[in-house]
C-alpha positions as YAML, in Angstrom:
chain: A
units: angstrom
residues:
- id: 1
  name: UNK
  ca: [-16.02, -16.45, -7.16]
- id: 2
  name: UNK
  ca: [-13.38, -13.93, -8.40]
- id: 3
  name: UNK
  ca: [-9.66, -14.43, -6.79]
- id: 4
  name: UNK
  ca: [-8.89, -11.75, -3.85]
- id: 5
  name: UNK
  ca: [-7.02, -8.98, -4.51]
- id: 6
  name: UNK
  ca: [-3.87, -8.66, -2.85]
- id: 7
  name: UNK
  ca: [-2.07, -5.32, -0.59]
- id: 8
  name: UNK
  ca: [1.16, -5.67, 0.42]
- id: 9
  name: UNK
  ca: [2.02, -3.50, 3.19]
- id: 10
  name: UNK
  ca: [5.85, -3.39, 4.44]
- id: 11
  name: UNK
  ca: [7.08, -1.49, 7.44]
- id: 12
  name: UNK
  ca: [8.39, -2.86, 10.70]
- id: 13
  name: UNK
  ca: [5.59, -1.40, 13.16]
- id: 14
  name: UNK
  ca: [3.57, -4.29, 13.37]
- id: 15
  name: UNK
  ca: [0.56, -3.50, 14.97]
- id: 16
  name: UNK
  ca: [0.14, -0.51, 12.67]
- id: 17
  name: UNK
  ca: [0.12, -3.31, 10.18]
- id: 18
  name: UNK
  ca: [-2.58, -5.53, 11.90]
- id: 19
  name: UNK
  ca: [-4.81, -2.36, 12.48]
- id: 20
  name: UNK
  ca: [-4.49, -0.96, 8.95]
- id: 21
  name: UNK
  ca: [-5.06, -4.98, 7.37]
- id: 22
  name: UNK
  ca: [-7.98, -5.27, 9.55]
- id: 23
  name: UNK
  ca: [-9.46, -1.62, 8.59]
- id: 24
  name: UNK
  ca: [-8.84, -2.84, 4.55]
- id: 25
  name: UNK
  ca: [-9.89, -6.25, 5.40]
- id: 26
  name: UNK
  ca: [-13.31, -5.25, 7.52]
- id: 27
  name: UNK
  ca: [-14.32, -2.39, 4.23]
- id: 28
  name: UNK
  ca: [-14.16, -5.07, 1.31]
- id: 29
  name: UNK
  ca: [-14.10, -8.67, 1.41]
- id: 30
  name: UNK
  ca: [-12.59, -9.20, -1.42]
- id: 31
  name: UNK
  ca: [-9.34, -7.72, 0.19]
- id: 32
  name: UNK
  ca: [-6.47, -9.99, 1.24]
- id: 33
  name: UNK
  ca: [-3.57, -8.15, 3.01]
- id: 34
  name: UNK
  ca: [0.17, -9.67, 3.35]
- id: 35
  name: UNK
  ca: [2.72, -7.47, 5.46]
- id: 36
  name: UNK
  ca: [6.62, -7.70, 5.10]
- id: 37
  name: UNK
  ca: [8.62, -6.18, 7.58]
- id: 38
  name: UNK
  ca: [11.62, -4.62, 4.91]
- id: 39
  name: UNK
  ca: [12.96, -3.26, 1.87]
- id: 40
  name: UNK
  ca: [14.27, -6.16, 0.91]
- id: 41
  name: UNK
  ca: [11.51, -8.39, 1.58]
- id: 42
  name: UNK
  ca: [8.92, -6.95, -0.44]
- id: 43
  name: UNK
  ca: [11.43, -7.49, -3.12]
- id: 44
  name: UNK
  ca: [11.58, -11.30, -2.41]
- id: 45
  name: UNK
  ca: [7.76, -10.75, -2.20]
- id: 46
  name: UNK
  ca: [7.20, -9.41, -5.71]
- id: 47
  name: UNK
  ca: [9.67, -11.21, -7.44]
- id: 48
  name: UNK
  ca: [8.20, -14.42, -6.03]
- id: 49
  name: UNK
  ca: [4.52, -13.63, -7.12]
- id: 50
  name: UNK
  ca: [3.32, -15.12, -10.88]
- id: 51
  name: UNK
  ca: [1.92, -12.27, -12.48]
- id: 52
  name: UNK
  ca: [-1.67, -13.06, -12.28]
- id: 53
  name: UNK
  ca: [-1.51, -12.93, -8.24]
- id: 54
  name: UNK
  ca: [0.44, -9.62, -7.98]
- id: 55
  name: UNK
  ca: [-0.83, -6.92, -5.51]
- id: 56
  name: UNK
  ca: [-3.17, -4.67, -6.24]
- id: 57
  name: UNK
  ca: [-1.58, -1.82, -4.25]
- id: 58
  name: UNK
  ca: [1.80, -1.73, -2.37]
- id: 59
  name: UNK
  ca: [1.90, 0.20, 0.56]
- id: 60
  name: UNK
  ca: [5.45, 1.07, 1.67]
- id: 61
  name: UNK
  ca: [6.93, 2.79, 4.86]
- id: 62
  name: UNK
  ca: [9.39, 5.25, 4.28]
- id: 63
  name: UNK
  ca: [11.19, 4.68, 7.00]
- id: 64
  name: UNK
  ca: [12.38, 0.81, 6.34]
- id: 65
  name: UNK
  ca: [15.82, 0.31, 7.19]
- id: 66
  name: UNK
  ca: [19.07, -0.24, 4.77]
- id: 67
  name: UNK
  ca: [16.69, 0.27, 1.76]
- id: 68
  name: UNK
  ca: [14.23, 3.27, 2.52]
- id: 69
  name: UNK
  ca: [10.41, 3.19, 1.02]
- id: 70
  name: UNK
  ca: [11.76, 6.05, -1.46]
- id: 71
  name: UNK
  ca: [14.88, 4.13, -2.53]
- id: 72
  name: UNK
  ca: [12.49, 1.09, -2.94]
- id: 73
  name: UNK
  ca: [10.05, 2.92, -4.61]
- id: 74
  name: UNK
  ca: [12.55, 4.12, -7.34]
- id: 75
  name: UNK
  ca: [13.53, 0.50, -7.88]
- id: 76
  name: UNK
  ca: [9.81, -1.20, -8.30]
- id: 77
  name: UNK
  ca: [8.87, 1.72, -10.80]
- id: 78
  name: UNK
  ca: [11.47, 0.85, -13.01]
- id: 79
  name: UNK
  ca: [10.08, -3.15, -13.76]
- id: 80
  name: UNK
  ca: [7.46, -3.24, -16.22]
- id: 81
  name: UNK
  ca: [6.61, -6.57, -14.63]
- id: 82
  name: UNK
  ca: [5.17, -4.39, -11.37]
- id: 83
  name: UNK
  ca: [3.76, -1.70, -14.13]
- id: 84
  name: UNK
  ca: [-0.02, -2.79, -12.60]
- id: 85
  name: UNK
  ca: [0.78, -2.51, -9.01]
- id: 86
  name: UNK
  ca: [-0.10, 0.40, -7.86]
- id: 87
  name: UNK
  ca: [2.78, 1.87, -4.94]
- id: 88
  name: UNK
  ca: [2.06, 4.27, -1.96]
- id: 89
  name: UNK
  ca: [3.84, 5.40, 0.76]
- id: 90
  name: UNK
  ca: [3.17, 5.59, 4.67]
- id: 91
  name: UNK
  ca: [4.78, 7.74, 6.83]
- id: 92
  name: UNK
  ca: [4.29, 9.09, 10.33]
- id: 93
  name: UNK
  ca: [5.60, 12.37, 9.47]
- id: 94
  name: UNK
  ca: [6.92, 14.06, 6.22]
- id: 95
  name: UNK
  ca: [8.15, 17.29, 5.30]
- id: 96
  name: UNK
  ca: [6.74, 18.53, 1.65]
- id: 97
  name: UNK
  ca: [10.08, 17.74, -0.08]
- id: 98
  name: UNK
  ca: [9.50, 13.96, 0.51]
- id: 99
  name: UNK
  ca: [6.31, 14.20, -0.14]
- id: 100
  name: UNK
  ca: [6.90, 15.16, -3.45]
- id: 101
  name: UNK
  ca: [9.95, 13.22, -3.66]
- id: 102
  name: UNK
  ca: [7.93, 10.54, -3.68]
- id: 103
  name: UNK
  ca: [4.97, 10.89, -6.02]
- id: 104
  name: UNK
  ca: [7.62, 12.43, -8.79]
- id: 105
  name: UNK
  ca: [9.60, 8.77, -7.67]
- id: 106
  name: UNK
  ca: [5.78, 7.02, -8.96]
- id: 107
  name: UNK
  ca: [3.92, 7.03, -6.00]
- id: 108
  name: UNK
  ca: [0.32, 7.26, -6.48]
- id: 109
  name: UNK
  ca: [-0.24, 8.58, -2.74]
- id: 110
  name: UNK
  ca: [1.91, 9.76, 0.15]
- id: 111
  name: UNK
  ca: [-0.02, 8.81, 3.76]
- id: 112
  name: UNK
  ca: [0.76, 10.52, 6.92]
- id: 113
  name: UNK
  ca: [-0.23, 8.59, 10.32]
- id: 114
  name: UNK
  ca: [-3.71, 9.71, 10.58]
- id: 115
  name: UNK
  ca: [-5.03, 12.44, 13.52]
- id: 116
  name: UNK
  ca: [-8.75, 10.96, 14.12]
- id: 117
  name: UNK
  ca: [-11.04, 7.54, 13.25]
- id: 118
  name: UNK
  ca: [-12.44, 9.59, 10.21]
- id: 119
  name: UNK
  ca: [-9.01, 10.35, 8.49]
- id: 120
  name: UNK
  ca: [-8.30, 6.81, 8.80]
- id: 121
  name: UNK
  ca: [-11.19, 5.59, 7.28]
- id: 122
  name: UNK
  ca: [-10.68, 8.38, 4.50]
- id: 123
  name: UNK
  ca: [-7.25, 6.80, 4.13]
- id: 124
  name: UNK
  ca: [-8.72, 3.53, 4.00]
- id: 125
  name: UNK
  ca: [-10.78, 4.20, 1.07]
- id: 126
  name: UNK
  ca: [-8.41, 6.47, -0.71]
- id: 127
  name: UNK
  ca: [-6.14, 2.70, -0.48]
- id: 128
  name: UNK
  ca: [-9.38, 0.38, -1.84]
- id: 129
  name: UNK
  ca: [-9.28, 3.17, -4.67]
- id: 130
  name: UNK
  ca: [-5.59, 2.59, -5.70]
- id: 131
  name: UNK
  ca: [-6.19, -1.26, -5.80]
- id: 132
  name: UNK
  ca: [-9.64, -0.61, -7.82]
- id: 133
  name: UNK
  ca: [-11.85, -1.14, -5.00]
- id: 134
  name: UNK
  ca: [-14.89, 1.80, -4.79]
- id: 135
  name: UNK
  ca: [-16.70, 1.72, -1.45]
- id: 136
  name: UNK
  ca: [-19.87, 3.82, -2.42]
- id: 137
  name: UNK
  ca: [-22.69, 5.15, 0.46]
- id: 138
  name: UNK
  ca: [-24.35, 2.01, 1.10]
- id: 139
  name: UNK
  ca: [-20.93, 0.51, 1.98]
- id: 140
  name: UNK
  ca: [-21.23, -1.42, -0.91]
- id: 141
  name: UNK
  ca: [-18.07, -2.56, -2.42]
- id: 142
  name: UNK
  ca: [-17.92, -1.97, -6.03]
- id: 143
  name: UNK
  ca: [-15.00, -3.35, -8.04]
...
């Protein structure tokens, strides 16, 4: 049996958290989710991870206080140790300017809180995607 793969997701609201874990958790098995509520605690995350059990995907809210999901973006991108971790960012609203601030900072996505079950799940899959999970038709995961 092959090891889980890991997502971090950091951001203080934690029932968003729960929900969104559950949602990853319920469309592939193979999925283990880990939630920090700050900055500087998915720092003490990372940097406590051996290299082999790194996350798959890190999903960030832009919104954390003192250090800000674009400020900690900009620091992650710069260790070649995260270079396989693929970063995202979660926001309830953004204008186009952070948006863009943030995928030119290394983002891979930019996620707005979602309007209706369907964008959800389309943001759900979109996530398995960045951590190299493919959900085809049959709701078959395919890694």
């Amino acid at each position: 049996m092959s090891r889980p793969k890991t997502i971090l997701l950091a951001g203080q609201a934690l029932e968003i958290q729960r929900n969104l874990a559950d949602l990853l958790e319920s469309n592939d098995a193979s999925i283990e989710v880990h939630t920090v509520p700050a900055g500087k605690d998915v720092l003490t995350y990372l940097q406590k991870c051996p290299p082999a059990q790194l996350p798959c995907l890190a999903l960030i809210e832009y919104n954390l206080p003192v250090l800000s999901g674009l400020e900690l973006l900009q620091i992650l991108v710069k260790d070649k140790r995260y270079a396989k971790v693929s970063f995202a960012i979660r926001s309830e609203s953004a204008t186009e300017d952070v948006i863009a601030a943030c995928k030119n900072a290394g983002a891979k996505a930019f996620y707005t809180r979602p309007s209706s079950d369907l964008e959800s799940q389309h943001q759900v899959l979109s996530m398995l995607e960045l951590c190299g999970s493919m959900v085809n038709s049959d709701d078959e995961v395919i890694s």
